[in-house]
C-alpha positions as a Markdown table, in Angstrom:
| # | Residue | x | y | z |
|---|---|---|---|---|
| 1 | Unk | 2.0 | 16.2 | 0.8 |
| 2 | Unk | 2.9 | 17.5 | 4.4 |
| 3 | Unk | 6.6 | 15.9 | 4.9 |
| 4 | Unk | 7.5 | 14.6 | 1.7 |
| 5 | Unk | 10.5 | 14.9 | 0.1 |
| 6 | Unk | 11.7 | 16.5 | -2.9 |
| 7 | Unk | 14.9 | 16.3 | -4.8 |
| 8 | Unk | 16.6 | 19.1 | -6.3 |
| 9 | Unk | 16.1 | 17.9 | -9.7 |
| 10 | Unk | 12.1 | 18.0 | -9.0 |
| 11 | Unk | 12.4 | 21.2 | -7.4 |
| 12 | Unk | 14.5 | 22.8 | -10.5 |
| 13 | Unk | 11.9 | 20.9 | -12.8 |
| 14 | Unk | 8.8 | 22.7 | -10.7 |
| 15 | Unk | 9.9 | 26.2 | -11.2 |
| 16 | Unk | 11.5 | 25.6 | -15.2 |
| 17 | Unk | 8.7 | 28.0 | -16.6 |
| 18 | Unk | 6.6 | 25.4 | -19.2 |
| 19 | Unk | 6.3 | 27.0 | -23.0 |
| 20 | Unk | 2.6 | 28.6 | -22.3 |
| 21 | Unk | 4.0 | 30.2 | -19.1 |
| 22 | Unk | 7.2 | 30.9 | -20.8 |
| 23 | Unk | 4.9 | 32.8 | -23.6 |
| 24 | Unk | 3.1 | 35.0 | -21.0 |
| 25 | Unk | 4.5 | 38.3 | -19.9 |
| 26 | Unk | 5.2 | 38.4 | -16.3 |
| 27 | Unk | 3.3 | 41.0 | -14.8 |
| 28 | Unk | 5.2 | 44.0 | -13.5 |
| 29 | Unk | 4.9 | 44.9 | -9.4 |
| 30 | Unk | 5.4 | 47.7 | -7.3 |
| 31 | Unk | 6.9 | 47.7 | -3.6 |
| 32 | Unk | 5.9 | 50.7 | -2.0 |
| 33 | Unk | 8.6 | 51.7 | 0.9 |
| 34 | Unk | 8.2 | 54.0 | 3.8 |
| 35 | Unk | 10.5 | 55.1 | 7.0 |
| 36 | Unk | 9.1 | 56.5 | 9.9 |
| 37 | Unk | 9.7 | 57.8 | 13.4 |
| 38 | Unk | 6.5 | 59.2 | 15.1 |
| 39 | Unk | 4.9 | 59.6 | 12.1 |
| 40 | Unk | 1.0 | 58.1 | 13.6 |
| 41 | Unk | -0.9 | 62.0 | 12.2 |
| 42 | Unk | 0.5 | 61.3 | 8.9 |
| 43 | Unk | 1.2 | 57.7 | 8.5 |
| 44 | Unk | -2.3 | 56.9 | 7.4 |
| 45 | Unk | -2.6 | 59.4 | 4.5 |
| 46 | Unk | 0.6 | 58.5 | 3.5 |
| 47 | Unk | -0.3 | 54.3 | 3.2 |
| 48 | Unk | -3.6 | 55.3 | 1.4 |
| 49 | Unk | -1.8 | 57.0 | -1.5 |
| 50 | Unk | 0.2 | 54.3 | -1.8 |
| 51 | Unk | -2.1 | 51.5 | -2.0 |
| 52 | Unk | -2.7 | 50.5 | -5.5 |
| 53 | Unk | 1.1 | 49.1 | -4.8 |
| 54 | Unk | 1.3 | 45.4 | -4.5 |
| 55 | Unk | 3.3 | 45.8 | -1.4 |
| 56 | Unk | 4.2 | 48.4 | 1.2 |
| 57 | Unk | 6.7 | 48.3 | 3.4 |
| 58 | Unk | 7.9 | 50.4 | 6.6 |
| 59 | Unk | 10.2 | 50.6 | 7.8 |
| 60 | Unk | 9.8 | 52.6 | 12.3 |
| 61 | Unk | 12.9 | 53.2 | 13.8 |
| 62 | Unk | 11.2 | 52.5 | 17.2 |
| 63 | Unk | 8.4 | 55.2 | 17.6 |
| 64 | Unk | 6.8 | 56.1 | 20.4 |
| 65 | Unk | 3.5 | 56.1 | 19.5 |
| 66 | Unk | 1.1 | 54.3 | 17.0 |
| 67 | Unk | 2.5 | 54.6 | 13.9 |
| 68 | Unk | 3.5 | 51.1 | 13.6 |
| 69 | Unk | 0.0 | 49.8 | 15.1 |
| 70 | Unk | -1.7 | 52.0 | 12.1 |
| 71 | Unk | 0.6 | 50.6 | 9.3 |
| 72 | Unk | 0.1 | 47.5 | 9.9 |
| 73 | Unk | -3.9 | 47.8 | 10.6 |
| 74 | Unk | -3.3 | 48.8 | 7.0 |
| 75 | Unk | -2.0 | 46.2 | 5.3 |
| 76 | Unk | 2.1 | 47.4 | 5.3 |
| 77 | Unk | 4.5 | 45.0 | 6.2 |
| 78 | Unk | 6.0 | 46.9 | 9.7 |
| 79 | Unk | 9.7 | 46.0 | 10.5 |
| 80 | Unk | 10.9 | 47.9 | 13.2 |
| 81 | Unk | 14.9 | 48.9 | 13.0 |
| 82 | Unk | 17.6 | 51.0 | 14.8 |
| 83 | Unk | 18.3 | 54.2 | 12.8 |
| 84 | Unk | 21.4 | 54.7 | 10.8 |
| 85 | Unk | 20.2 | 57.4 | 9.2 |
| 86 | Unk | 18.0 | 59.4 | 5.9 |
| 87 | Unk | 20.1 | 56.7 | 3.1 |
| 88 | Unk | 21.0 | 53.7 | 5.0 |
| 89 | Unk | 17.7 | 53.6 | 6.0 |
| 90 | Unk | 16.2 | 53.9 | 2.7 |
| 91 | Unk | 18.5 | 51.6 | 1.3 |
| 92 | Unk | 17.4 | 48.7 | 3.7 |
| 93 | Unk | 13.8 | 49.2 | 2.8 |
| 94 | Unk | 15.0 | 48.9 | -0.7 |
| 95 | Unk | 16.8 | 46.0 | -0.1 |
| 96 | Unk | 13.9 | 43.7 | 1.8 |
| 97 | Unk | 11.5 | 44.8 | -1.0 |
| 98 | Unk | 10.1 | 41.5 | -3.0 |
| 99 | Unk | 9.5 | 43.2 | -5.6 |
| 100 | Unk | 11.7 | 44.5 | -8.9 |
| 101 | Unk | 9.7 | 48.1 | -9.1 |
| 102 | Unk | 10.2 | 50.2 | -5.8 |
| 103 | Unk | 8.3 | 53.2 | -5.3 |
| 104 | Unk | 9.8 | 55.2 | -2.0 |
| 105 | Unk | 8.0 | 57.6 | -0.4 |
| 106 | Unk | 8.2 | 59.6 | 3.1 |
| 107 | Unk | 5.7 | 59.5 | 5.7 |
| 108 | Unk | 5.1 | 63.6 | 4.7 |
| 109 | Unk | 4.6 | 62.7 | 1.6 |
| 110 | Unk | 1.4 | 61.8 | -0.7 |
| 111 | Unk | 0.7 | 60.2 | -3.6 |
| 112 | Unk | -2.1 | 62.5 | -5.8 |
| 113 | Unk | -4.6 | 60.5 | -7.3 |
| 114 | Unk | -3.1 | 62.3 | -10.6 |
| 115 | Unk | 0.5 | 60.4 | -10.0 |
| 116 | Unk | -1.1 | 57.3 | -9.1 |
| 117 | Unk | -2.8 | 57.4 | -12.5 |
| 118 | Unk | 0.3 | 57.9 | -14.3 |
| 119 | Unk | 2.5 | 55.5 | -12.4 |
| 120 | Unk | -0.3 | 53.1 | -13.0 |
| 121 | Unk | -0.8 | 54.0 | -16.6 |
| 122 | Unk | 3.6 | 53.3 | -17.0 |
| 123 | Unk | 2.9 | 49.9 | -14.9 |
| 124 | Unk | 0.8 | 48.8 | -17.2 |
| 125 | Unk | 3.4 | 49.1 | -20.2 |
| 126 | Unk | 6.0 | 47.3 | -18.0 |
| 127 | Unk | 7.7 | 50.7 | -17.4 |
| 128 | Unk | 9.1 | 51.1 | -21.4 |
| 129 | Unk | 12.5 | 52.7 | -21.5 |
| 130 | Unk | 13.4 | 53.6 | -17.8 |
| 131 | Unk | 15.0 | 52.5 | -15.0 |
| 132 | Unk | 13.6 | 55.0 | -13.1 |
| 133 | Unk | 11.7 | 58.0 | -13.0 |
| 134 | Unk | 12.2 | 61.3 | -11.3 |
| 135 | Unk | 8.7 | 62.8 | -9.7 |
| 136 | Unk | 8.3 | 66.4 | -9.1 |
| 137 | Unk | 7.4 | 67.6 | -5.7 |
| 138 | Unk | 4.7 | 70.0 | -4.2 |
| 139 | Unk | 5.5 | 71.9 | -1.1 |
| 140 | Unk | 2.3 | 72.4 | 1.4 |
| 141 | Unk | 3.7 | 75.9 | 3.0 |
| 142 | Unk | 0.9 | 77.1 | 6.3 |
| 143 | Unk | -2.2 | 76.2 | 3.7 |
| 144 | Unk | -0.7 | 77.6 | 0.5 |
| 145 | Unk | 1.5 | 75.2 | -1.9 |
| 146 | Unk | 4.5 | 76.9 | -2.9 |
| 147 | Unk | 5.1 | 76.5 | -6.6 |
| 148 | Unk | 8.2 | 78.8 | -7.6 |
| 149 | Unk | 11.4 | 79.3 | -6.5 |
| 150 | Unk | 13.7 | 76.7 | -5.1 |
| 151 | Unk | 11.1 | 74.8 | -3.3 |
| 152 | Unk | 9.4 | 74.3 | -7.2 |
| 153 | Unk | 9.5 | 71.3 | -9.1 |
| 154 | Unk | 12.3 | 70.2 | -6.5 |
| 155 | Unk | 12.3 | 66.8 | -8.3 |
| 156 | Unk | 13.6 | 63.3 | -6.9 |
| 157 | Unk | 13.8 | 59.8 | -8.1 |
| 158 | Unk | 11.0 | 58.1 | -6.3 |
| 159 | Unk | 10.2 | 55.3 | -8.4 |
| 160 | Unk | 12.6 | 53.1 | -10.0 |
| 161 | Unk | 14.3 | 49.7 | -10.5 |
| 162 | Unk | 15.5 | 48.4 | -7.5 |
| 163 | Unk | 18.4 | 46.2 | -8.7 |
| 164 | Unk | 19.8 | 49.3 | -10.9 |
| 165 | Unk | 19.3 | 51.8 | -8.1 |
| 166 | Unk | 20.9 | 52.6 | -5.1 |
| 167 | Unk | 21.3 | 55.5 | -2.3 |
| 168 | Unk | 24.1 | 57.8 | -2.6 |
| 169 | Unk | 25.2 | 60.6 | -0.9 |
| 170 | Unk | 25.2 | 62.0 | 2.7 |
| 171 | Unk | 23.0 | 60.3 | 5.2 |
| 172 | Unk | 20.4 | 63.5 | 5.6 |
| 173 | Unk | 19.4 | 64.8 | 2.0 |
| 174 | Unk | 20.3 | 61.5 | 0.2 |
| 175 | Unk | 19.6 | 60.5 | -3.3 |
| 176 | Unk | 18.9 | 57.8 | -5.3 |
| 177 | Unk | 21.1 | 56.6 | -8.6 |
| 178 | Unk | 20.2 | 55.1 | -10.7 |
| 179 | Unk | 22.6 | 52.9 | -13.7 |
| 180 | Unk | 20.5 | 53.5 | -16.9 |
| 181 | Unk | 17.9 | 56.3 | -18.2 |
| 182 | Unk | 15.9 | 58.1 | -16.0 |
| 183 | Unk | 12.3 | 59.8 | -17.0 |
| 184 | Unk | 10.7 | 62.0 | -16.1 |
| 185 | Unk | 6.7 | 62.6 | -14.4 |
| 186 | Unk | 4.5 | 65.0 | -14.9 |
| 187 | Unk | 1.9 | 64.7 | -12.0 |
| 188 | Unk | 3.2 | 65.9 | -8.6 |
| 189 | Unk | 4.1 | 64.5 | -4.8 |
| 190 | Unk | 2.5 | 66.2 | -2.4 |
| 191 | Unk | 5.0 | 67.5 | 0.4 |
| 192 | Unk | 3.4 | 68.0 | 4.1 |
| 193 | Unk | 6.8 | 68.6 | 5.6 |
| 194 | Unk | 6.1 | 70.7 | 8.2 |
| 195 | Unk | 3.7 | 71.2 | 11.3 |
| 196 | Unk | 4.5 | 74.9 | 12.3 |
| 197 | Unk | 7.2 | 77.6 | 11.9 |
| 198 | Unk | 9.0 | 75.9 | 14.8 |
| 199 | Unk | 9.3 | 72.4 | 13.1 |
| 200 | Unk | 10.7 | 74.3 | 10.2 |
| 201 | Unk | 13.2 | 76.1 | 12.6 |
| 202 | Unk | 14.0 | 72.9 | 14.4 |
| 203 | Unk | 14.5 | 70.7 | 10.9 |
| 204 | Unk | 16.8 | 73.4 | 9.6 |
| 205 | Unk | 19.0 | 73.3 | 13.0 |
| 206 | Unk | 19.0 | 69.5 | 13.0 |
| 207 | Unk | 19.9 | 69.4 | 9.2 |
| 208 | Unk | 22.3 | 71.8 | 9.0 |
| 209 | Unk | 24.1 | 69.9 | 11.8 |
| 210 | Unk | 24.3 | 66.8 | 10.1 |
| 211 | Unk | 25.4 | 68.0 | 7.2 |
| 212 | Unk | 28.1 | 70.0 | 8.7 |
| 213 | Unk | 29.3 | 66.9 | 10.6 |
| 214 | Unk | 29.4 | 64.5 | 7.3 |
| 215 | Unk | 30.8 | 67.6 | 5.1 |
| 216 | Unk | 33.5 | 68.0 | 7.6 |
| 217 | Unk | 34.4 | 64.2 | 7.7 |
| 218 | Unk | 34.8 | 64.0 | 4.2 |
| 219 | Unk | 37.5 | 66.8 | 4.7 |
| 220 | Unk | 35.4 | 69.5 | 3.0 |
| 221 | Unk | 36.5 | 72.9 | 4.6 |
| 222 | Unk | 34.7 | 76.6 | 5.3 |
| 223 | Unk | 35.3 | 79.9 | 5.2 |
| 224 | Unk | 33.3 | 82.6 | 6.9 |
| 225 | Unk | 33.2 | 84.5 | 3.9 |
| 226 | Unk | 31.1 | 81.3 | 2.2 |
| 227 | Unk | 29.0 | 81.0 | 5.5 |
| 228 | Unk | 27.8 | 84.5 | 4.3 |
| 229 | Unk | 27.7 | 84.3 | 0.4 |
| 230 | Unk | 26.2 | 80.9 | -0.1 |
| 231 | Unk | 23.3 | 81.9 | 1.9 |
| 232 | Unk | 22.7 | 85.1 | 0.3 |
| 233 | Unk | 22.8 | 83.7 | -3.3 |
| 234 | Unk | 20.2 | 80.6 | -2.5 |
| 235 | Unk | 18.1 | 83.5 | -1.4 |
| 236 | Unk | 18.5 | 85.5 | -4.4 |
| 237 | Unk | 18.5 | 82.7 | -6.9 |
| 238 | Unk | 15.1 | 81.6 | -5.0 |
| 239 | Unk | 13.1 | 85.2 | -5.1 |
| 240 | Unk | 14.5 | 86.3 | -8.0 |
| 241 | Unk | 15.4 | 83.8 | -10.6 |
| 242 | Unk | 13.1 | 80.8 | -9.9 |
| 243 | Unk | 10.3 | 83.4 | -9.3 |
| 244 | Unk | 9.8 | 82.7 | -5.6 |
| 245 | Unk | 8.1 | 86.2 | -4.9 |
| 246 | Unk | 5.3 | 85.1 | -6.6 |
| 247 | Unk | 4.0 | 82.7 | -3.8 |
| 248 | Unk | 3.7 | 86.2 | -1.6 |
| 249 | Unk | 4.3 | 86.1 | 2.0 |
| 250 | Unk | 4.8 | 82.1 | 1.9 |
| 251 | Unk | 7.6 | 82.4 | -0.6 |
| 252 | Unk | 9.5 | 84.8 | 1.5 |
| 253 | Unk | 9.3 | 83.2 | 4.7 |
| 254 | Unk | 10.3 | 79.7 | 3.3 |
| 255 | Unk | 13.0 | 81.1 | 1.4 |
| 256 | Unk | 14.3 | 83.3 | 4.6 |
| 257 | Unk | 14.3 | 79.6 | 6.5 |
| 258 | Unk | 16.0 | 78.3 | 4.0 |
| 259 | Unk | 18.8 | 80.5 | 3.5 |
| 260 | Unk | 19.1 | 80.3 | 7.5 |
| 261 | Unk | 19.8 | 76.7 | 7.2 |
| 262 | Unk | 22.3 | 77.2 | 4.5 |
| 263 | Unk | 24.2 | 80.0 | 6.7 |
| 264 | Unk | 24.0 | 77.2 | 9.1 |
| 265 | Unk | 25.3 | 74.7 | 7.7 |
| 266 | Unk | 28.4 | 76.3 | 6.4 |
| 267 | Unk | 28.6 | 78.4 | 10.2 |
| 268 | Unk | 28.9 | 75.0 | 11.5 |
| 269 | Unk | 31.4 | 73.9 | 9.3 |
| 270 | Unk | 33.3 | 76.6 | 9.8 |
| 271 | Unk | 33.3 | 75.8 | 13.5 |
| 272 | Unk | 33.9 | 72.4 | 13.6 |
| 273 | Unk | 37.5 | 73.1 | 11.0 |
| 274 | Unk | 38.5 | 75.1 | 14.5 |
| 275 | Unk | 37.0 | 73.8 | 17.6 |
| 276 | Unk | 36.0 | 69.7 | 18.1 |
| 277 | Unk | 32.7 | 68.3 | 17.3 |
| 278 | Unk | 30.9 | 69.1 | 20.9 |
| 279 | Unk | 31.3 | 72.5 | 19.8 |
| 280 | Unk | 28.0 | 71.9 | 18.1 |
| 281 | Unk | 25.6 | 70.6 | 21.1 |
């Protein structure tokens, strides 16, 4: 009744599990987490694959435009939060899921109808022998998927157990670990990453900064000789050894970017061992 009162020993007694509910296996449930920033072109997409999950979750570091209007016209649960960055960010979402099984995806990002089988196919056995699962990723390169070199199976733990996981690493590129054994999926997450050459060009800038800055604050250290061989041998382990030439023209221009961003990266560091951080704007 509306105003009554309960003592603790009724509310204890209300939740004690009787012996038929004690008998019956808890079902097992999925949060479904997502950060955005301007995300509204992709957003959508991105909530459909994920909605055989019993809750999604975004988490809009104060866009600009309708992305969190368009999540939550679709169901996700939309809290809106400063930006500490890629892992704290992640983490947070993470950490306000309800429930036990979190599946984290990026607004680029979709969930194949093949995945969704399997992830529903493990949900249904309670997830047997895992606490978490690493989930290979397809790269969308100007209308082509690329599916050698170093962009191919490019692997991450998306889907896991949230109390024996937990972000580690630098903010941009972050990572999930996880305490326990970690399986492996077959089917593939889609990657949309990016728009146009330029939004490649302008990611790889923005990255490699980042990761200069947090490199050099954990008192890592560069040479110019390793802003130049690093670089050289991503490429070359990318063309040549992973088999990159075989996605044609789209191989080679994803793997040039990429080794720009790498000679980046360690350029910057390099820099910032000599010169203060402003050096870099």
């Amino acid at each position: 009744m509306p105003g009554a009162t309960v003592t603790i020993a009724e509310h204890d007694a209300a939740l004690r599990p009787t012996a038929g509910a004690a008998a019956q296996v808890m079902p097992t449930r999925i949060s479904a987490c997502i950060i955005t920033f301007n995300e509204a072109e992709r957003i959508e997409r991105c909530i459909a694959g994920v909605s055989f999950c019993d809750e999604i979750i975004v988490v809009d570091s104060h866009s600009s435009d309708a992305t969190r209007e368009l999540a939550a016209r679709l169901g996700a649960r939309v809290i809106e939060r400063d930006w500490p960055g890629y892992r704290s960010q992640k983490q947070y979402a993470t950490d306000v899921a309800q429930h036990e099984w979190v599946l984290c995806v990026d607004a680029d990002e979709w969930v194949t109808p093949e995945l969704r089988t399997e992830i529903l196919a493990l949900k249904a056995r309670g997830f047997p022998g895992a606490q978490g699962y690493a989930v290979p990723r397809l790269t969308e390169y100007f209308g082509g998927f690329l599916r050698h070199g170093n962009a191919w199976p490019d692997r991450k733990i998306r889907l896991y157990r949230r109390s024996a996981a937990r972000g580690v690493g630098y903010e941009v590129h972050e990572k999930i670990a996880v305490d326990g054994p970690v399986s492996r999926l077959r089917a593939p997450l889609e990657h949309h990453a990016y728009r146009s050459l330029g939004d490649h060009m302008s990611r790889v800038d923005r990255y490699a900064r980042l990761m200069a800055v947090e490199m050099h604050r954990e008192g890592r250290r560069c040479s110019l000789a390793k802003a130049f061989f690093h670089p050289f041998w991503r490429f070359v382990r990318g063309m040549l050894f992973k088999r990159g030439l075989l996605d044609g023209w789209r191989g080679w221009l994803y793997h040039c970017v990429e080794a720009g961003y790498v000679h980046r990266k360690y350029l910057y560091l390099w820099v910032l061992s000599r010169v203060p951080p402003p050096a870099l704007e």
